[in-house]
C-alpha positions in Angstrom: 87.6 -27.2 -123.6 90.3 -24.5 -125.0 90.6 -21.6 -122.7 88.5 -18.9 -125.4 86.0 -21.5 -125.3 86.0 -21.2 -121.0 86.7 -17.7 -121.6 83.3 -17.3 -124.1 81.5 -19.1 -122.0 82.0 -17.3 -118.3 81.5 -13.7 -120.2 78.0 -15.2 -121.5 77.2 -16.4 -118.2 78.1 -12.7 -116.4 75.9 -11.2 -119.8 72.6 -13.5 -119.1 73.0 -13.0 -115.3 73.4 -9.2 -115.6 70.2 -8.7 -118.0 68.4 -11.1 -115.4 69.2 -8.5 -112.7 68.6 -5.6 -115.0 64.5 -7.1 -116.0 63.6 -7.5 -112.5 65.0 -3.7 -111.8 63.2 -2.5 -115.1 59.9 -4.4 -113.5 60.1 -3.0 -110.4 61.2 0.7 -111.8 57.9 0.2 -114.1 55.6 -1.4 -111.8 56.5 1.5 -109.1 56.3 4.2 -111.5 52.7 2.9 -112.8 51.7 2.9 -109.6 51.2 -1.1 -109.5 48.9 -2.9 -106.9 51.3 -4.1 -104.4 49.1 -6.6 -102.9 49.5 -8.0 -106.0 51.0 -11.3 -106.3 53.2 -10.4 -109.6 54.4 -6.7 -107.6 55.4 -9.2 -104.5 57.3 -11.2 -106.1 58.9 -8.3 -108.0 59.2 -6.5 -104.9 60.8 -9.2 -103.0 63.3 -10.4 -105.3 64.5 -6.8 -106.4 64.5 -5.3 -103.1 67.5 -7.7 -102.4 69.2 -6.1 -105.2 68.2 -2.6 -104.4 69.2 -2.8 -100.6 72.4 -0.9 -101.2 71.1 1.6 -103.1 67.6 2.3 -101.7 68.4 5.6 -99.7 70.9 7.3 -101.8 68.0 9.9 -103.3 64.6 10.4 -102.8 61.9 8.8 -104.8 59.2 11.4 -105.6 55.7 10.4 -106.3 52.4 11.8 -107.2 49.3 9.7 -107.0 50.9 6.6 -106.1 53.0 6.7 -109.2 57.0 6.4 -107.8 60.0 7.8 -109.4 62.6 5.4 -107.8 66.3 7.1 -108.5 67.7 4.1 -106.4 66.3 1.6 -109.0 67.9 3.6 -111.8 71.2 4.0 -109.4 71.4 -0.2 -109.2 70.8 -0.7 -113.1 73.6 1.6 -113.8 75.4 0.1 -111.1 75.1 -3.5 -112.2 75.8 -2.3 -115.1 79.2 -1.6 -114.5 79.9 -4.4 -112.3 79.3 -6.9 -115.0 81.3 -5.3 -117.2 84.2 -5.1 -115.1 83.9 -8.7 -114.4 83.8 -9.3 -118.0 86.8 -7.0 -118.8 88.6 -9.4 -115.6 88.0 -12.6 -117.7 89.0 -11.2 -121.3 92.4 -9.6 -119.5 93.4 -13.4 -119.0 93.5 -14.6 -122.9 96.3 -15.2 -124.4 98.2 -12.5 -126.5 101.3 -12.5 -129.0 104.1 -10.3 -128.6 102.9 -8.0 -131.8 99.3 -7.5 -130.4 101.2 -6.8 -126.8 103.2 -4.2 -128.1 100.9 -2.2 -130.4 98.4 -2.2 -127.5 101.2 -0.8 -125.2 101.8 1.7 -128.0 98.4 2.7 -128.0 97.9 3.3 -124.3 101.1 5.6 -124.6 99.7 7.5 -127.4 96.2 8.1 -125.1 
């Protein structure tokens, strides 16, 4: 395998792992704010799995509710977050492909220019 094939391939594996993250957040961000059962088996296992991912996060702001409907700001914090991460990760693996000395130098132009 060429190394843009490896190169495609590990960004699509960061891109399907990311949205994986980012539906279990948007679950749990919409079951809270619907005010979900949480006895629930579907809300436990939501709850379960993303309060692993939103362990870091789950204090930074308050989370207002009225009538058992919750506006989790955390939640929204870790999507964003997440967000970020994987495409920093991304932007790691595309730094490593190969360039020619033209594209090098016009992209060195263009960062002086910014």
């Amino acid at each position: 395998m060429s190394n843009k094939e490896t190169m495609y391939r590990s960004t699509r594996y960061v891109w399907y792992i990311f949205s994986a993250i980012e539906v279990i957040l948007l679950l749990r961000f919409g079951l809270k704010l619907l005010a979900a059962n949480p006895g629930a088996g579907f809300t436990q296992l939501i709850y379960g799995i993303s309060g692993v991912l939103i362990a870091p996060f789950q204090y930074v702001f308050s989370a207002p509710s009225a009538g058992g409907s919750v506006v989790e700001f955390s939640t929204l914090l870790a999507l964003f977050v997440y967000w970020i991460l994987a495409w920093g990760i991304v932007k790691l693996i595309v730094m490593n492909r190969p360039v020619n000395t033209y594209e090098a130098e016009r992209s060195l132009e263009n960062q002086d220019n910014a």
